[in-house]
N, C-alpha and C positions, 0 to 999 in steps of 0.2 A: 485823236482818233486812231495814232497810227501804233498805240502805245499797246495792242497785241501784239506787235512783233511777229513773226514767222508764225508757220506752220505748227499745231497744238496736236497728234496725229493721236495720243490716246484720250485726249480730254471728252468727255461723256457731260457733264453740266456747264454750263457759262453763266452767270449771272451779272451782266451789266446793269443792271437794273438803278430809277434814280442818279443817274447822271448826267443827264444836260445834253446828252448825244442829239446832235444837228443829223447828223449821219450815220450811217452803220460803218464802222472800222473798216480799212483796205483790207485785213485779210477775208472780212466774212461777206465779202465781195463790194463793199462800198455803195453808192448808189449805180454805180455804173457794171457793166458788165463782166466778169472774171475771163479769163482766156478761156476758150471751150476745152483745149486739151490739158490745161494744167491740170497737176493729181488737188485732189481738195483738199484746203488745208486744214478742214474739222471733218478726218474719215468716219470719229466716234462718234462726233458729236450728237447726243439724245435730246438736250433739252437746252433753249436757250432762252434766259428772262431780260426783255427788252423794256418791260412794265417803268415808267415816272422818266421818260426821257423825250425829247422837243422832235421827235424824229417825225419827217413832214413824206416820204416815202420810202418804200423799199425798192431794191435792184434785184436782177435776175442773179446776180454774181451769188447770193445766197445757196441759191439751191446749189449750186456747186460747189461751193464749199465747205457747206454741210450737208451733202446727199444725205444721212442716216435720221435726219431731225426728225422726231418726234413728238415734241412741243414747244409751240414760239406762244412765248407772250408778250403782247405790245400794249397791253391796258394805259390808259394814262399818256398818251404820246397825240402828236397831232395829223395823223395818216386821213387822207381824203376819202381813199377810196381800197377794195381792196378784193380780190388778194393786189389788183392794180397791177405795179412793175415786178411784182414777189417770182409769176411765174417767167419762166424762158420762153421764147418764141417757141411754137412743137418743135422738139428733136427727136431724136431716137427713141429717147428714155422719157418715162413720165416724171416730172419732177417729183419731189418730195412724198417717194410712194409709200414713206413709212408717217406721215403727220397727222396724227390723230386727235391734236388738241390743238383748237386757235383760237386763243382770245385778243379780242382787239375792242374790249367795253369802253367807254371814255373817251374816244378819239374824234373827228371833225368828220368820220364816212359818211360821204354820201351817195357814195354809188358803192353796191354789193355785184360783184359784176359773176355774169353766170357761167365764168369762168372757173368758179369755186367748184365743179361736178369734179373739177379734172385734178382734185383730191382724193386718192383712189381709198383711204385710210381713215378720212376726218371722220372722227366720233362725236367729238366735242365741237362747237364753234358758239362764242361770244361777242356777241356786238352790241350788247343794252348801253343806252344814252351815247346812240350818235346823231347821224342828221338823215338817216333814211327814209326815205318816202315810197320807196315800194321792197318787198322784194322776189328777187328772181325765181320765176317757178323749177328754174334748175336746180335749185336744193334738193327739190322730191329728186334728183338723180344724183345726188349724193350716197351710194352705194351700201356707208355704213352709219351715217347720220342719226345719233340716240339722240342728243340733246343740242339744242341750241337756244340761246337768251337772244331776244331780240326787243327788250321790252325796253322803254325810254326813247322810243323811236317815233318821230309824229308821222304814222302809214296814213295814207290816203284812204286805202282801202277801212273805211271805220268798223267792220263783221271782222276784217282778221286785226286789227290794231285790237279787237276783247278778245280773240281769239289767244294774241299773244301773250296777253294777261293772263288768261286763266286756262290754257288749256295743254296738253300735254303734246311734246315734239309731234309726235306721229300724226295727231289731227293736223296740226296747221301744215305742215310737208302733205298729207292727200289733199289739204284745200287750196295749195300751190297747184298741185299735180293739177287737178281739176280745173286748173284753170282759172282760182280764184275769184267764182261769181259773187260779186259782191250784194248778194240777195238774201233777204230773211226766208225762214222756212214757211211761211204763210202761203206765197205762190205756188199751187199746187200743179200736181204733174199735167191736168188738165189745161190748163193757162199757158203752162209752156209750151204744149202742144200748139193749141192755137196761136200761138207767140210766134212759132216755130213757120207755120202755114203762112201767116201775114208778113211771114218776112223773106218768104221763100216768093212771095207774089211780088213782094217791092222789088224784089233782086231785078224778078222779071220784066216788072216795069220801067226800071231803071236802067238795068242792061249791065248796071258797078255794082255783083255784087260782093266787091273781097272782102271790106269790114264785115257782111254777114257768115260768110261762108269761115272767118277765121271763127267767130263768135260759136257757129254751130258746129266747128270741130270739137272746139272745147267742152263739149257736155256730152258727155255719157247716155247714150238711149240704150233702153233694153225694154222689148216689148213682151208681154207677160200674155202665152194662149192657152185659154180655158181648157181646163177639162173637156167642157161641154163642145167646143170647136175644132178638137182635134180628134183627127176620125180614128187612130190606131193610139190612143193613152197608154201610159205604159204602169203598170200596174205593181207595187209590192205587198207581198203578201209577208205574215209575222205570223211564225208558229209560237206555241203557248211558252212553249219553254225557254226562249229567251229572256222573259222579264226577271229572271232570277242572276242573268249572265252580263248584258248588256241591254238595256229595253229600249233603249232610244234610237231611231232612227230617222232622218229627212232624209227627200231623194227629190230631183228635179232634174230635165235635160236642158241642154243649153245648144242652143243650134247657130252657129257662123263665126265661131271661131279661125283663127289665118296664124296656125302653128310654122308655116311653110318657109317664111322669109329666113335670110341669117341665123339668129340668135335665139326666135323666138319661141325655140320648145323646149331651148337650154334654160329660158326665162321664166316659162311657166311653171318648167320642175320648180328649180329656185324660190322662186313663190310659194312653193304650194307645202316646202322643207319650212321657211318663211315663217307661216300659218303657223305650221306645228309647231313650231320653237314659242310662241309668242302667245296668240288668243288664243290655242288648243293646250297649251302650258303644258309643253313637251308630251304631245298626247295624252295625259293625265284626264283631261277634263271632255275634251272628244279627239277624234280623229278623221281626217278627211282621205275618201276613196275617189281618181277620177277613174273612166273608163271612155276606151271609145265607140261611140253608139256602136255603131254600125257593127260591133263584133259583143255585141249583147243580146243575148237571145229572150226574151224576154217570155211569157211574165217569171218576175223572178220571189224567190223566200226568203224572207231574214230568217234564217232556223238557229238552231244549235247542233254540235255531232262531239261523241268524245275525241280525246284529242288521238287517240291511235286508230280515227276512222277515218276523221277530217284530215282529205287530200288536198294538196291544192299546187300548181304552179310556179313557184313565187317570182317577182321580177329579176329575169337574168339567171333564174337556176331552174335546175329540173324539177317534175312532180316527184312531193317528198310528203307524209305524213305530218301534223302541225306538231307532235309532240316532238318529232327528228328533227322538225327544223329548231322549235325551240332550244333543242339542247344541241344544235349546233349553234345557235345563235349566243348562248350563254357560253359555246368555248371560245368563240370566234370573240367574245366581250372581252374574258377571262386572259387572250392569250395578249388580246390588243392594250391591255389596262399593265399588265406585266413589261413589255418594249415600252410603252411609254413614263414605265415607273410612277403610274396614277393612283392615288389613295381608290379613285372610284371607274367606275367604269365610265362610258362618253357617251355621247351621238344615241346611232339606232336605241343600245341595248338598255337605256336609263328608262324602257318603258316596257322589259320583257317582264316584271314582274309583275304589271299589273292584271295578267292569267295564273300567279300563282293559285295555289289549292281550288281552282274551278274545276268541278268534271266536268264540266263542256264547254264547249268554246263556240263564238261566236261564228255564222258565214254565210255570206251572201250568197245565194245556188241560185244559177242559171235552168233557163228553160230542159236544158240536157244534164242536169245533174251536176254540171261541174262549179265548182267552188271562184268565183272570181273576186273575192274580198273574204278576208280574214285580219278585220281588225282588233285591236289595235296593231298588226304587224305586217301585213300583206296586201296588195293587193296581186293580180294573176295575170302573169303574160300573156295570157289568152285576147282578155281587153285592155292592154296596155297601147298608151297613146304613141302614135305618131306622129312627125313631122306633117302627114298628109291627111291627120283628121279634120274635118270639120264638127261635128257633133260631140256634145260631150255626153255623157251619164255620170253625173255628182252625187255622192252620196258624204253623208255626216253622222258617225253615231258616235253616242257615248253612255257613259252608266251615271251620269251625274245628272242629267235635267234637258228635258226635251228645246228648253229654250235656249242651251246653248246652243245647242244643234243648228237651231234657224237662225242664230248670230253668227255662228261661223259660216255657213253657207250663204247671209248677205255679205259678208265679207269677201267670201270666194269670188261671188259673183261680181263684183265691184272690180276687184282685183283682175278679174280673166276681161272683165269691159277696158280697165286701165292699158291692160296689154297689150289686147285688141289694139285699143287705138295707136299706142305708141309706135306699133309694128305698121299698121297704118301709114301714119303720120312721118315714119322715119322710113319707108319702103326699101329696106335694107337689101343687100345681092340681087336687087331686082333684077340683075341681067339674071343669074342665074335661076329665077322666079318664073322665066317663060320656058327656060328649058326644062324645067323641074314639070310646069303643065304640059308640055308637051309630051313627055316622059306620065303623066298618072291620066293622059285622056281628055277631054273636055268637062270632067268634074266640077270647075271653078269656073269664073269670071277671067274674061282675059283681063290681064294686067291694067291696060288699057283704058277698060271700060267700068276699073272698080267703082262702085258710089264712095263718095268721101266718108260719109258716117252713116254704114249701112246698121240699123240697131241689131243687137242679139236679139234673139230669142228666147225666153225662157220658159217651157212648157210645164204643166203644170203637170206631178206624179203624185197619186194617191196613196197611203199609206193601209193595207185595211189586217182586220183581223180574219181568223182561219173561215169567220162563219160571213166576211165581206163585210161588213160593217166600219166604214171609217174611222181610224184613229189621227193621220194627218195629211195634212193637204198643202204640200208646199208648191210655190210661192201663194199663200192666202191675202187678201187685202189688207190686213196689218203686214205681214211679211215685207223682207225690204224697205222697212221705215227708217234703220239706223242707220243707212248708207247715204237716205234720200237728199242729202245736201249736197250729195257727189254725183248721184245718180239721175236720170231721167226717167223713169218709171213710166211705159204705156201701158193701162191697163182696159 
């Protein structure tokens, strides 16, 4: 084992692979600890193949002497558990911030321990045919988590053991997140309700209620109010001339959002960048607008305006013309794609074309004329969210199919309820949480007295034409149905 010998300080590949190793070598930290202040003796070290050898644990000594590792692979070896002894007790530094690939298929694991989140990098992870029997809903907080095998594994849970067969990373990570109800979709949101009531009564009668009250954090409520019972609806109206430009639109507000704690409005952006990269396919297919109620003046227009009429605000810059900002945005592409020595442009600008040759362009107009959405590219600091919104105003348009629109927005909504809870659940700076209400007024709930799972709201926005005639009506009673294994739907 001892036959690395010293310090390797530019070696970038290792391949021990297939032999017989009982242990990890003394210098790549052995099973035991490595000094905390020794320099590491693999600084390069990228990639290390561990795969056909008898190794029964790992040490912490690893991460320190290969800080840079970006791929271990231990397929084929007989580790119990894991990451197990891999990471260090917390210190300073996160261990192993660059490791974005970890297979460990073939081995004796039988605890996945939920200590895996504290992988800030992991892209990849393999564990098919070990001895698992659950696993950790800490996955879903695996940051960058695309793919993981988990199949060959006899899970308890028998909905997510076919889950893991046949369904793609991102579902079974939300059916973690969610809590992993191990329920078919037949039990309808009606049932849970009264599920929900019967068990709110046992608690009472019992006086113990924590197995319930864990139970009903877990599930997502979001209560859906009518048109018909809300006394001020808020109404979009669609001029003629958009269906040539972008025609599609959904709109719905969402009321009890908690932007306020720590992280949580850093969270929701990130989200909502998230979306766009992914089911909006880089804005291509729709794009998602939020705003915050309360600085929406309503009733509002989906119209069109040419591009040297159409003013608008945009987030963090001055009122500019849409065709000034476009072509600041195409130099500001131009100049970033040139420093980074990129064949193509990046990020924002991979979606300014898709206004090319339109003489009009899309925009959402407030009660007072002014422009607070300009998609696909803007939304307007006018309703731009705060730390201290509650209310939201959601909009989704696109030029491809009004059914994306209502799949991206049950998505939003699912995603802004996940959040909800999390920020919840995890009451993040909450000292700083009463000072922050005493500072914006008696607006909120005292900290104190929050309900554990207070459900959103989701209020129902009508979509009509110029003569008032209905075109949509989101959230409808199909609406929300792709989500509903995650979701709790009151209607």
């Amino acid at each position: 084992g001892a036959g690395l010998g010293g310090p390797l300080p530019a070696l970038r590949l290792l391949d021990l692979s297939g032999n017989g190793l009982e242990a990890l070598p003394a210098a790549l930290g052995g099973t035991g600890d490595s000094a905390e202040d020794a320099a590491p003796a693999f600084p390069q070290l990228r990639s290390l193949n561990l795969t056909g050898n008898r190794l029964r644990e790992l040490g912490p000594g690893l991460a320190r002497s290969a800080p840079q590792l970006q791929e271990l692979l231990l397929s084929g070896n007989r580790l119990r558990a894991l990451p197990g002894g891999l990471l260090p007790p917390a210190g300073p530094a996160a261990p192993f911030p660059l490791l974005s690939r970890l297979d460990a298929a073939d081995n004796e694991v039988a605890e996945l321990g939920a200590d895996i989140a504290a992988l800030p990098a992991l892209k990849s992870l393999d564990v098919a045919n070990n001895q698992l029997r659950e696993l950790p809903s800490a996955l879903a907080d695996c940051p960058r988590l695309k793919e993981a095998n988990f199949r060959g594994n006899q899970l308890r849970d028998k909905r997510l053991e076919k889950m893991v067969n046949g369904c793609q990373t991102k579902a079974i990570l939300e059916y973690l997140r969610a809590g992993g109800r191990g329920k078919g979709k037949a039990e309808s949101a009606r049932e849970e309700v009264r599920k929900k009531k019967r068990e709110k009564q046992q608690k009472k009668d019992s006086g113990d209620g924590e197995q319930d009250e864990v139970e009903e954090a877990s599930r997502l409520l979001v209560k859906v109010l009518h048109v018909s019972e809300n006394p001020a609806p808020l109404v979009v109206k669609v001029s003629l001339g958009i269906k040539d430009v972008r025609p599609f639109i959904v709109c719905c507000v969402l009321k009890g959002v908690n932007l306020k704690p720590g992280n949580a409005l850093r969270r929701f952006l990130s989200m909502q960048t998230k979306l766009h990269e992914d089911i909006c396919e880089r804005r291509t297919a729709a794009t998602i607008a939020t705003h915050d109620l309360q600085l929406v003046k309503a009733p509002l227009t989906y119209d069109v305006q040419p591009p040297d009429e159409l003013k608008i605000i945009p987030l963090g810059r001055k009122e500019i013309k849409a065709k000034d900002l476009l072509r600041q945005l195409h130099l500001e592409a131009e100049e970033q794609r040139k420093q980074k020595k990129r064949q193509n442009v990046s990020g924002l600008h991979k979606y300014l074309q898709l206004l090319d040759g339109k003489d009009n362009y899309p925009c959402l107009v407030d009660a007072e004329g002014a422009v607070i959405s300009f998609p696909p590219i803007t939304n307007s600091e006018k309703t731009k969210i705060r730390k201290d919104t509650r209310d939201l105003f959601l909009e989704v348009t696109s030029d491809t199919s009004l059914q994306i629109c209502k799949d991206v927005m049950d998505t939003l909504i699912l995603k802004i309820a996940e959040l909800n809870r999390f920020t919840l659940e995890n009451k993040e700076g909450s000292g700083s949480d009463t000072e922050l209400d005493a500072l914006c007024g008696p607006g909120s709930l005292d900290p104190g007295q929050e309900p554990r799972n207070l459900p959103l709201v989701v209020e129902q926005v009508r979509v009509v034409d110029t003569d008032g005639n209905l075109k949509v009506l989101y959230p409808s009673k199909t609406d929300l149905a792709t989500v509903s294994s995650l979701l709790t739907v009151i209607r």
